[in-house]
C-alpha positions in Angstrom: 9.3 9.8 95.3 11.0 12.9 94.4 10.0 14.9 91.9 11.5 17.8 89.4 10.1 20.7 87.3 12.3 22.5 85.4 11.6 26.2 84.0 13.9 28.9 83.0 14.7 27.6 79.2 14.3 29.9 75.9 15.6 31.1 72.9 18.6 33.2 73.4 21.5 34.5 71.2 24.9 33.0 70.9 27.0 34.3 73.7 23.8 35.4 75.8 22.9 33.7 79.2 20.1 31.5 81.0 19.4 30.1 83.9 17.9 27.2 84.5 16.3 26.5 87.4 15.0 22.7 89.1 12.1 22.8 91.2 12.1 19.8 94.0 9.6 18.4 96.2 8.1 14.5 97.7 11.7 13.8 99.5 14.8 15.5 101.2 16.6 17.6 98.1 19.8 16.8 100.3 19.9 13.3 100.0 20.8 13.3 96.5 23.2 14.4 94.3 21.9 16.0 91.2 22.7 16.6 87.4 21.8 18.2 84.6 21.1 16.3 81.3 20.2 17.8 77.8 19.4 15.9 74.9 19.3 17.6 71.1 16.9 15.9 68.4 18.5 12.8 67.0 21.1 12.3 69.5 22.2 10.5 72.3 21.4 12.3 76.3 24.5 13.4 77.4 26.1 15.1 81.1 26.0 18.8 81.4 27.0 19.1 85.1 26.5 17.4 88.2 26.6 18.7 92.3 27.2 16.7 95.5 23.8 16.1 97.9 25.7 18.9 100.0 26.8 21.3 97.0 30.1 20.7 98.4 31.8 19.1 95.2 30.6 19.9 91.0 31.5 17.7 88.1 31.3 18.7 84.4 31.4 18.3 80.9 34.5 19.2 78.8 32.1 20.9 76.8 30.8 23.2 79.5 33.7 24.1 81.8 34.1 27.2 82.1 30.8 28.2 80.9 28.0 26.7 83.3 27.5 26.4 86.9 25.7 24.4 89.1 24.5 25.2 92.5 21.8 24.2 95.1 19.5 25.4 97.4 18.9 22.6 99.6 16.8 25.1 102.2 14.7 26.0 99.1 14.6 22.2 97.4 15.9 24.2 94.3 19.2 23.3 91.7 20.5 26.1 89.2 22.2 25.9 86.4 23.8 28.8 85.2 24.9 29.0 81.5 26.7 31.5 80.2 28.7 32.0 76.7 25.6 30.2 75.0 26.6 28.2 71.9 24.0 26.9 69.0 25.3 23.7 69.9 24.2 23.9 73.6 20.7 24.0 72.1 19.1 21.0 73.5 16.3 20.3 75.4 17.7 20.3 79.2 16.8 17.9 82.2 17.3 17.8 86.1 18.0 14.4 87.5 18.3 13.2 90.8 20.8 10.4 92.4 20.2 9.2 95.7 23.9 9.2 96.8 26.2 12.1 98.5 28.9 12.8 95.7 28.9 12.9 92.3 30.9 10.4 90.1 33.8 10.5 88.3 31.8 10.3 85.1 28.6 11.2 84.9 26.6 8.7 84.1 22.5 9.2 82.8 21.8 5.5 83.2 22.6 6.1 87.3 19.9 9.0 87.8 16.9 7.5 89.1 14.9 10.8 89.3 13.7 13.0 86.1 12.3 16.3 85.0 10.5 17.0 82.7 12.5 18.9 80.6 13.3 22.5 79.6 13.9 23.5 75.9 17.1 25.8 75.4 17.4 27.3 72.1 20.6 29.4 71.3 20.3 31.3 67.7 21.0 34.4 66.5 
């Protein structure tokens, strides 16, 4: 019933910035607590970040602390992901995924997130 578009990806430079942004629509946005996914070619989909239904509470990756930010709009049905410090190893294509629950779990988990985008391609090369 809900549904996500993603938009905001590109090629950018090591060290360079993007923002991602996640589109929602077809239910309450504050409902659910949402993550971000991002898969490369040839392996596994793995957590980026994920915020409470009330943006209250964030969770993330080892890999990204530090670097990335999630927020939420609920008045605007719209979650950010802000990633700064870009990597070539952050290259991936990136996904939005929705949970109907309030808080997010210890470990995000993809097999949990009931809701999917569509995907955004992120590219980091110099």
């Amino acid at each position: 019933q809900l549904q996500l578009v993603e938009s905001g990806g590109g090629l950018v430079q090591p060290g360079g910035s993007l923002r991602l942004s996640c589109a929602t629509s077809g239910s309450t946005l504050e409902d659910y607590a949402t993550g971000w996914f991002r898969q490369a070619p040839g392996k596994e989909r793995e957590a980026v970040a994920c915020i409470s239904s009330s943006g209250r509470s964030t969770n993330y990756a080892d890999s990204v602390k530090g670097r990335f930010t999630i927020s939420r709009d609920n008045a605007k049905n719209t979650v950010y992901l802000q990633m700064n410090s870009l990597r070539p190893e952050d290259t991936a294509v990136y996904y939005c995924a929705a949970e109907k629950v309030g808080g997010c779990r210890q470990r995000i988990a993809v097999a949990t997130y009931d809701y999917w985008g569509q995907g955004t391609q992120v590219t980091v090369s110099s």
